[in-house]
VOBADREN-671267 format. One record per residue (C-alpha): residue in one letter; x, y, z; residue number from 1. Coordinates in steps of 0.25 Angstrom, whole numbers, plus 5000, padded with zeros to 4 digits. Example, Ala and Ser with C-alpha at 12.3 -4.5 7.8 and 13.67 -1.06 7.14 Angstrom:
BEGIN
+---+------+------+------+-----+
: r :    x :    y :    z :   k :
+---+------+------+------+-----+
: a : 5049 : 4982 : 5031 :   1 :
: s : 5055 : 4996 : 5029 :   2 :
+---+------+------+------+-----+
REM end
This chain:
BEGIN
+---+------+------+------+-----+
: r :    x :    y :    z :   k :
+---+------+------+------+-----+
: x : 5627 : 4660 : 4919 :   1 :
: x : 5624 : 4673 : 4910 :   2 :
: x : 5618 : 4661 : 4899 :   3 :
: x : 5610 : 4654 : 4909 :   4 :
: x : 5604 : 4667 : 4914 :   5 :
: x : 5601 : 4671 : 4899 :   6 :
: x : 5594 : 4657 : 4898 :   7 :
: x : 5586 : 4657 : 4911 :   8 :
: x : 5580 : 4671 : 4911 :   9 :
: x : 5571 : 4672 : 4897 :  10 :
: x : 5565 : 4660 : 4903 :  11 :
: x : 5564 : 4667 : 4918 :  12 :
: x : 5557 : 4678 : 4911 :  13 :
: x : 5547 : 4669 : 4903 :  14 :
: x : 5543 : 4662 : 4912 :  15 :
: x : 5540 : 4674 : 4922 :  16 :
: x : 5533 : 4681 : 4910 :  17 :
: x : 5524 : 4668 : 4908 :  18 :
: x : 5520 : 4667 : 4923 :  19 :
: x : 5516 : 4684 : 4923 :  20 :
: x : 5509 : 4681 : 4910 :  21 :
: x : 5501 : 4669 : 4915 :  22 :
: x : 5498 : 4678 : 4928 :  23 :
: x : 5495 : 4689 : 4920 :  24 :
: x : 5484 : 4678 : 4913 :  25 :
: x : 5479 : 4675 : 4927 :  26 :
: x : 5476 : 4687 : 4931 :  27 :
: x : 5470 : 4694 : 4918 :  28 :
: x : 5459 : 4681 : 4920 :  29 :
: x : 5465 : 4673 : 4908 :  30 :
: x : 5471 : 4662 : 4914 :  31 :
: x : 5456 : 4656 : 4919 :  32 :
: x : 5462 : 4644 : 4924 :  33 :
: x : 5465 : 4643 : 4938 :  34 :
: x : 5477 : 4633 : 4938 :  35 :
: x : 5491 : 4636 : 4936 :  36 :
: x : 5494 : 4636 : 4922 :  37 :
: x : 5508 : 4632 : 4922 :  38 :
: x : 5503 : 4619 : 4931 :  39 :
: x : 5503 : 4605 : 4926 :  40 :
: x : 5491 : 4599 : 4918 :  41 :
: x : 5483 : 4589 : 4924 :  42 :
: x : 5488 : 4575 : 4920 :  43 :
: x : 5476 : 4569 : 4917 :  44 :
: x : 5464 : 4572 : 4906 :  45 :
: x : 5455 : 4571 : 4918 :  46 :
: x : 5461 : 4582 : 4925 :  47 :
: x : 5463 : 4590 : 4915 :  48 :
: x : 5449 : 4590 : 4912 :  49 :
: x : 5444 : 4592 : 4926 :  50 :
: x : 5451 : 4604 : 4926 :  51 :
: x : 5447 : 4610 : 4913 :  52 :
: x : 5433 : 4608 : 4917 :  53 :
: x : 5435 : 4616 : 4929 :  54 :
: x : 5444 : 4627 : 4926 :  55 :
: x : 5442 : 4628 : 4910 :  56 :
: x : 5440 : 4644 : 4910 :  57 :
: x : 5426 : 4640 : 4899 :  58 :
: x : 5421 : 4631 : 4907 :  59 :
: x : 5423 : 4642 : 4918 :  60 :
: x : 5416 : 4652 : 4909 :  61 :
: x : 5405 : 4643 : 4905 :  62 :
: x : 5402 : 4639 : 4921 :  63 :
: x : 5401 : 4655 : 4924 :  64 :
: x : 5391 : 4656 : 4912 :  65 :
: x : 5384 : 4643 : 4918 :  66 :
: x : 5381 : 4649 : 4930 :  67 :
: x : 5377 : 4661 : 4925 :  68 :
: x : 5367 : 4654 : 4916 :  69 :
: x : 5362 : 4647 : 4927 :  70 :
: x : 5359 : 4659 : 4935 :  71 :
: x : 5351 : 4666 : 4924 :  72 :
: x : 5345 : 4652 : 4923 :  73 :
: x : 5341 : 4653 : 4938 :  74 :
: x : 5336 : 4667 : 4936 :  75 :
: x : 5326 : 4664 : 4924 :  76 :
: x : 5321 : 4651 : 4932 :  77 :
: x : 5316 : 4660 : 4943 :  78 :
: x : 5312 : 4673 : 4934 :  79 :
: x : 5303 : 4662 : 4926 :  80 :
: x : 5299 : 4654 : 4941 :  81 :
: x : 5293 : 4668 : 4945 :  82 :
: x : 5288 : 4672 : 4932 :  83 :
: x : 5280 : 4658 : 4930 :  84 :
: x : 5276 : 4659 : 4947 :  85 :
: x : 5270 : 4673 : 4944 :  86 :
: x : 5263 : 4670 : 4931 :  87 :
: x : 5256 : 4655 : 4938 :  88 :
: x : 5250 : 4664 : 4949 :  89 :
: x : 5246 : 4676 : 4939 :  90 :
: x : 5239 : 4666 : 4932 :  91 :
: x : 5231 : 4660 : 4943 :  92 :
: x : 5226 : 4673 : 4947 :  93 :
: x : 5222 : 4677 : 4932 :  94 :
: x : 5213 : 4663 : 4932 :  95 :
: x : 5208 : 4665 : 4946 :  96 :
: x : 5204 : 4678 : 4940 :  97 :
: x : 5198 : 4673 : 4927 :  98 :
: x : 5189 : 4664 : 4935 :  99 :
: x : 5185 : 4675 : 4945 : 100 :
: x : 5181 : 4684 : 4936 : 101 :
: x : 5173 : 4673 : 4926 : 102 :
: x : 5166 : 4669 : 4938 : 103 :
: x : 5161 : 4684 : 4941 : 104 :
: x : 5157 : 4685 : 4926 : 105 :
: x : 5147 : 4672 : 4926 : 106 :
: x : 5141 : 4680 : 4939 : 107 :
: x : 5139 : 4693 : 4931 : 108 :
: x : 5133 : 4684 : 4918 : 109 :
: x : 5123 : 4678 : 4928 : 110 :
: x : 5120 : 4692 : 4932 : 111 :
: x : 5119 : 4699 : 4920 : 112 :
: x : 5108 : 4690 : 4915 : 113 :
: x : 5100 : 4695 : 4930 : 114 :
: x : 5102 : 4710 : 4925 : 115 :
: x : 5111 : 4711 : 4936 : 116 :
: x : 5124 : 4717 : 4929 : 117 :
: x : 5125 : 4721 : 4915 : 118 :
: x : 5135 : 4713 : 4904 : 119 :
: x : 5143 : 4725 : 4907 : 120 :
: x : 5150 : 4719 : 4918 : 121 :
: x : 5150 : 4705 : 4913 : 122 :
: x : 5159 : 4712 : 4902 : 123 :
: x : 5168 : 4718 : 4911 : 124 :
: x : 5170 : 4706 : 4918 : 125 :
: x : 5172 : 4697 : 4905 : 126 :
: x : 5183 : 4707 : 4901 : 127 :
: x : 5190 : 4705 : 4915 : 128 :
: x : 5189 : 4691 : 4911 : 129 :
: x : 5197 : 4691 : 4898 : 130 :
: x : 5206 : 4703 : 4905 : 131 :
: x : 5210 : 4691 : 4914 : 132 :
: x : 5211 : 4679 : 4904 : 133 :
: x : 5222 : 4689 : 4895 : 134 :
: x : 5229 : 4689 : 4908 : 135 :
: x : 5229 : 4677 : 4911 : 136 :
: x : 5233 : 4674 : 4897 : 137 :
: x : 5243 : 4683 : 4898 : 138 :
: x : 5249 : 4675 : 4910 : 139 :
: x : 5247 : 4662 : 4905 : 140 :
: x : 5256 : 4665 : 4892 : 141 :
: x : 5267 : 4671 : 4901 : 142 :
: x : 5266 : 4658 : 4910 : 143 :
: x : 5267 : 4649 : 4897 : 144 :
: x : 5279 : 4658 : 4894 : 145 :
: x : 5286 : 4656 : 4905 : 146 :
: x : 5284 : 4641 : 4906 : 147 :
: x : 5288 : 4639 : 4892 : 148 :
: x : 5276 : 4635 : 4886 : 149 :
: x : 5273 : 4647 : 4877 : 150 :
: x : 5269 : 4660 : 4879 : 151 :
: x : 5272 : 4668 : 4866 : 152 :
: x : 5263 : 4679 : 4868 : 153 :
: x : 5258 : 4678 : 4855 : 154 :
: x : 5243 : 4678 : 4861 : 155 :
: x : 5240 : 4692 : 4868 : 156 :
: x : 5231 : 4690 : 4879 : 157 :
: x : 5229 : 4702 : 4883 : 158 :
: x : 5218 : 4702 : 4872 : 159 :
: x : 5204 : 4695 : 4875 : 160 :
: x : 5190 : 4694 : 4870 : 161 :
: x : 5179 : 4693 : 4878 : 162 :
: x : 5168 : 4684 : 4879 : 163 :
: x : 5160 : 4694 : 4869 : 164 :
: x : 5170 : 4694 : 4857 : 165 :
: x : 5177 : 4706 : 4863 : 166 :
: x : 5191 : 4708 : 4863 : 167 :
: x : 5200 : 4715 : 4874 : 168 :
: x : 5214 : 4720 : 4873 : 169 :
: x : 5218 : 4721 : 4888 : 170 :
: x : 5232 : 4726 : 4886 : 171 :
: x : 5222 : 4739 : 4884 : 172 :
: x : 5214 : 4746 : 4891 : 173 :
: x : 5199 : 4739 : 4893 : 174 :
: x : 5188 : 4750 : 4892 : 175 :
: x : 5180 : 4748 : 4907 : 176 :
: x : 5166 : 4742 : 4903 : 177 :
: x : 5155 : 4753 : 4904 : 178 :
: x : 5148 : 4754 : 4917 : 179 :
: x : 5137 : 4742 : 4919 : 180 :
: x : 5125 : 4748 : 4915 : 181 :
: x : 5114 : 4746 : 4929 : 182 :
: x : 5103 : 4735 : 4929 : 183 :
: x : 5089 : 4738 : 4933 : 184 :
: x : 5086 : 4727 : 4946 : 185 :
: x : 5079 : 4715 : 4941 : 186 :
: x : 5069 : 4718 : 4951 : 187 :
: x : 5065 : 4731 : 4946 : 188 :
: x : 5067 : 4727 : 4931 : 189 :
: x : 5057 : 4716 : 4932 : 190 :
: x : 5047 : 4726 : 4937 : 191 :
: x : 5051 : 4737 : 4926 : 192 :
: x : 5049 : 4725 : 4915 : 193 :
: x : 5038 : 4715 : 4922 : 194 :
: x : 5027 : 4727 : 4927 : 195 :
: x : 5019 : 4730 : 4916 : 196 :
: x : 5009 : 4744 : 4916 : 197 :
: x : 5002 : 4751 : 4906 : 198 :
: x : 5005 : 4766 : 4906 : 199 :
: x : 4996 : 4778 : 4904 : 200 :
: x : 4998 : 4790 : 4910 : 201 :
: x : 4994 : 4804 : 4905 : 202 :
: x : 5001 : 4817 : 4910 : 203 :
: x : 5005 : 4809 : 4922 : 204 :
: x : 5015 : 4815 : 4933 : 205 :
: x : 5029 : 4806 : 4932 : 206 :
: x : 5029 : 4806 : 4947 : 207 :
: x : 5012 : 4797 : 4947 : 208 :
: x : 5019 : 4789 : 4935 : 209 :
: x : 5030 : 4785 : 4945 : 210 :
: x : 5021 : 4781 : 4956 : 211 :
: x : 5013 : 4772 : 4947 : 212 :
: x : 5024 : 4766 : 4942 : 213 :
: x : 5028 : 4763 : 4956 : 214 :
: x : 5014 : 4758 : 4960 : 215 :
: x : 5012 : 4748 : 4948 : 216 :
: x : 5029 : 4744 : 4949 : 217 :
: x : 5031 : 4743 : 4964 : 218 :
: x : 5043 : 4750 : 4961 : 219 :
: x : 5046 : 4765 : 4967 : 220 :
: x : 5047 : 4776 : 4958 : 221 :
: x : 5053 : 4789 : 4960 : 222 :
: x : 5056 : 4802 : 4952 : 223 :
: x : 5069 : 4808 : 4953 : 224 :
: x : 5068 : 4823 : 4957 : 225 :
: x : 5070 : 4828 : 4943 : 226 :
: x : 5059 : 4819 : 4937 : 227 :
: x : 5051 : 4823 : 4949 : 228 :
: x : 5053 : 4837 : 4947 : 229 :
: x : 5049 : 4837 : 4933 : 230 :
: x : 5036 : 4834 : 4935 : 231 :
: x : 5036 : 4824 : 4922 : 232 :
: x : 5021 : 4820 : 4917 : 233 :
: x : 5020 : 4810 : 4908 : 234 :
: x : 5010 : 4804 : 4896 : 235 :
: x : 5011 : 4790 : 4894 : 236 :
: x : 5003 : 4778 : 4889 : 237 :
: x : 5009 : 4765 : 4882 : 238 :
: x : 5003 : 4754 : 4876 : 239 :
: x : 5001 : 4742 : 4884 : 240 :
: x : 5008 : 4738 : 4895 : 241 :
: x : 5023 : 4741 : 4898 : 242 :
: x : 5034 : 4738 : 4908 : 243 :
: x : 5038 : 4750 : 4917 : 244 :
: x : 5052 : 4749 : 4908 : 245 :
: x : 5044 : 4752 : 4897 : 246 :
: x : 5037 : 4764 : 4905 : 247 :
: x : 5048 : 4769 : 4909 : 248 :
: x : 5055 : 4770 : 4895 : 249 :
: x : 5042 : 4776 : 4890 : 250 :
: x : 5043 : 4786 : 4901 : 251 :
: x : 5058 : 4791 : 4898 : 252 :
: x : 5054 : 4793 : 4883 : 253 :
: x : 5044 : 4804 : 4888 : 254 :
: x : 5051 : 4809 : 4898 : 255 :
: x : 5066 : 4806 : 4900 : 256 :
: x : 5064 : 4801 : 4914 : 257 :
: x : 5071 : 4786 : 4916 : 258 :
: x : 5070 : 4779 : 4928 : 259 :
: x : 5082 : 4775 : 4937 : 260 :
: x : 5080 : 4760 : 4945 : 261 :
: x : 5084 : 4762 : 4960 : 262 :
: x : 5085 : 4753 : 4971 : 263 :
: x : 5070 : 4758 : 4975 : 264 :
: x : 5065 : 4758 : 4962 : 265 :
: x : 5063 : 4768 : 4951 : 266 :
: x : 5068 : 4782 : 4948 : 267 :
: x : 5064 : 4791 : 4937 : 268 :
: x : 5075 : 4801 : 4935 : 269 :
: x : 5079 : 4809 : 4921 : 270 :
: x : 5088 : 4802 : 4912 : 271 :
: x : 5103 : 4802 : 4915 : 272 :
: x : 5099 : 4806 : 4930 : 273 :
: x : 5097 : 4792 : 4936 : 274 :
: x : 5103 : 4788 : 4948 : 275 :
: x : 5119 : 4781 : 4946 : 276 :
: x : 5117 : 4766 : 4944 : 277 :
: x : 5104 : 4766 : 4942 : 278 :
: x : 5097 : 4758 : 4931 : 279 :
: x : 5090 : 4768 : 4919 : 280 :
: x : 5075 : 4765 : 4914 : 281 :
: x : 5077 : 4769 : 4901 : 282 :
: x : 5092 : 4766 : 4903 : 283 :
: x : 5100 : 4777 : 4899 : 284 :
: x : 5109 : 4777 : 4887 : 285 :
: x : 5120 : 4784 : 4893 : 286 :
: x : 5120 : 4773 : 4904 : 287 :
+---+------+------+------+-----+
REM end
């Protein structure tokens, strides 16, 4: 009995030290399989595959990773869907835009040949223009990006050139263009350049030059109180006949005054002193 016991309990011990170690496996996460390991293989190749395929701890890992990838996946198609939504309604606005603003500029050409507005503002507005084509630029190479079809950046279109050779750097700060300078009315400019007088006056009060310049013009003429105060005379006689423009540069080489266009008609005032936004005769050059 001693000898059989001898026999039997190496292998008792054995086989409870496999059965703590296998458990010991379990729990510490390396035995990844799920069935018993100490169970009987499947008889057939089919079986044996079918359970591979489900319970292989790669495979495992690889499904895990799969389904991560899928949900990045997910993530970038939506990041991109919102990125390309965004970028298709900006650049409809930005052609809207375009259009808007080409449209306003044929209005101001046709006006700047009346003597409406100066090329002044039809500048500005053309450098609106190309402000909105780099934009749209901008957007479309963005769009092209995100679709696929190019896109490298390479060309910056944040730089322009105008329709006069000019180039603009919008990532900078564009200088505002100078003030229009105002336009004498075209009803009052035919008169200054159609009416034609010949001029003679000898020691002759500004004040009876004003009234007839106002009688032969059919314009109303006033003195400001300063040029009224001074009691200018003046001595004057030109050769031929001369537009009331030309009298009127003729008058402010002798004696400084200029003459302002109002609604009503004509003011003289001193240089630098003419009522805001009106037109200058002789235009000033600090204007």
């Amino acid at each position: 009995m001693r000898s059989l016991r001898n026999f039997f309990l190496p292998i008792a011990i054995l086989g409870m030290g496999i059965v703590l170690l296998l458990g010991g496996f379990a729990r510490s996460g390396l035995a990844t399989t799920g069935g018993d390991p100490l169970s009987p293989l499947p008889g057939t190749l089919e079986e044996i595959l079918e359970q591979a395929l489900r319970s292989n701890p790669e495979i495992l890992v690889g499904q895990a990773k799969l389904r991560e990838a899928q949900a990045e996946l997910n993530q970038r198609r939506l990041s991109v869907t919102q990125q390309v939504v965004r970028l298709h309604f900006q650049r409809d606005e930005d052609q809207q835009l375009i259009q808007q603003k080409r449209k306003s500029l044929q209005r101001l050409q046709q006006m700047v040949t009346t003597g409406t507005i100066s090329d002044e503002e039809v500048r500005a507005v053309s450098i609106e223009i190309a402000q909105a084509e780099g934009n749209l630029a901008r957007v479309e190479a963005d769009l092209r990006y995100a679709m696929g079809a190019g896109g490298s950046g390479e060309i910056d279109p944040a730089v322009h050139t105008d329709p006069w050779g000019q180039r603009y750097d919008f990532q900078t700060e564009v200088e505002p263009a100078p003030a229009p300078r105002p336009q004498v009315p075209e009803s009052i400019a035919a008169i200054l350049d159609g009416k034609r007088i010949q001029v003679e006056f000898h020691e002759q009060p500004l004040r009876e030059v004003a009234q007839f310049l106002s009688q032969v013009s059919g314009l109303n003429f006033l003195l400001s109180p300063p040029v009224a105060n001074d009691e200018i005379v003046l001595t004057l006689s030109l050769q031929g006949e001369v537009s009331l423009r030309q009298l009127f540069h003729a008058i402010a080489d002798l004696t400084e005054v200029h003459f302002a266009v109002r609604e009503y008609g004509i003011l003289a005032v001193w240089a630098g002193e003419q009522p805001a936004g009106s037109p200058l005769i002789p235009e000033s050059l600090e204007d």
